[in-house]
C-alpha positions as CSV (number, residue, x, y, z in Angstrom):
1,X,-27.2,-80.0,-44.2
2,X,-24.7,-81.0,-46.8
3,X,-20.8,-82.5,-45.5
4,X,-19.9,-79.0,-46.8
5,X,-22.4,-77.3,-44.6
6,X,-21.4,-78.9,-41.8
7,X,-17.4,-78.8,-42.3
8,X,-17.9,-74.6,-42.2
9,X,-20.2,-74.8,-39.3
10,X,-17.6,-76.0,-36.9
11,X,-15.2,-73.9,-38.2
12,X,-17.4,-70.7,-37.7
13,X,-18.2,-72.0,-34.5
14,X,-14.6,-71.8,-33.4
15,X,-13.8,-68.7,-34.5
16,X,-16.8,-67.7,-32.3
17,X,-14.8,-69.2,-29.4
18,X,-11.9,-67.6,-30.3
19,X,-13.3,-63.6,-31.0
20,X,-15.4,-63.9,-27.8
21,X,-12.0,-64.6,-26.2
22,X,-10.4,-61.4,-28.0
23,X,-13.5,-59.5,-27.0
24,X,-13.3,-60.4,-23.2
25,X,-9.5,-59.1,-23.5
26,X,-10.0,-56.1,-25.4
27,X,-12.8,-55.3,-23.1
28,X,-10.5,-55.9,-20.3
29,X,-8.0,-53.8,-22.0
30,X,-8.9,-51.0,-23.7
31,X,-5.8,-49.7,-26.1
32,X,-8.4,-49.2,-29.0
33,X,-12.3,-48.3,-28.3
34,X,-13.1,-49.9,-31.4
35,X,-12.0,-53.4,-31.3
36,X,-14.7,-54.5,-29.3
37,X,-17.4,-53.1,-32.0
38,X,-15.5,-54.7,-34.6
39,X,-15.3,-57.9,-32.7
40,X,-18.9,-58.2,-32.0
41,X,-19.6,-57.4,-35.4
42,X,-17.1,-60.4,-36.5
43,X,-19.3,-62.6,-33.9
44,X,-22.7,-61.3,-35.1
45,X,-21.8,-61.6,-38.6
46,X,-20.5,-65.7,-37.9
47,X,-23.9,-66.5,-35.9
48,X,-25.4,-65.0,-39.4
49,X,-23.5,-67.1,-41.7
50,X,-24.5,-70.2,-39.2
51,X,-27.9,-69.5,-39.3
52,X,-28.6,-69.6,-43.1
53,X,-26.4,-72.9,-43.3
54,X,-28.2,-74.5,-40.6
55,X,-32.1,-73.1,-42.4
56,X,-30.6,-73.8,-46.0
């Protein structure tokens, strides 16, 4: 992996940390059924991204 590579890495990886901490809250509280689908798809979508940095 390039500098580049690596610089975006660690910055998906702590928006991970941050959504899963949304998505244990909105869990907790449900005001919108939604946001914890759209959260999960935020974190699924960033693990994603990660992988085909990490491979490429």
């Amino acid at each position: 992996m390039d500098k580049k590579a690596k610089k975006r890495v660690e910055v998906l990886r702590k928006k991970v940390n941050q959504l899963q901490l949304q998505l244990a809250g909105a869990k907790q509280q449900p005001d919108d059924p939604e946001e914890p689908a759209r959260i999960q798809a935020e974190i699924d979508s960033a693990h994603e991204e990660m992988k085909k940095l990490k491979e490429g």
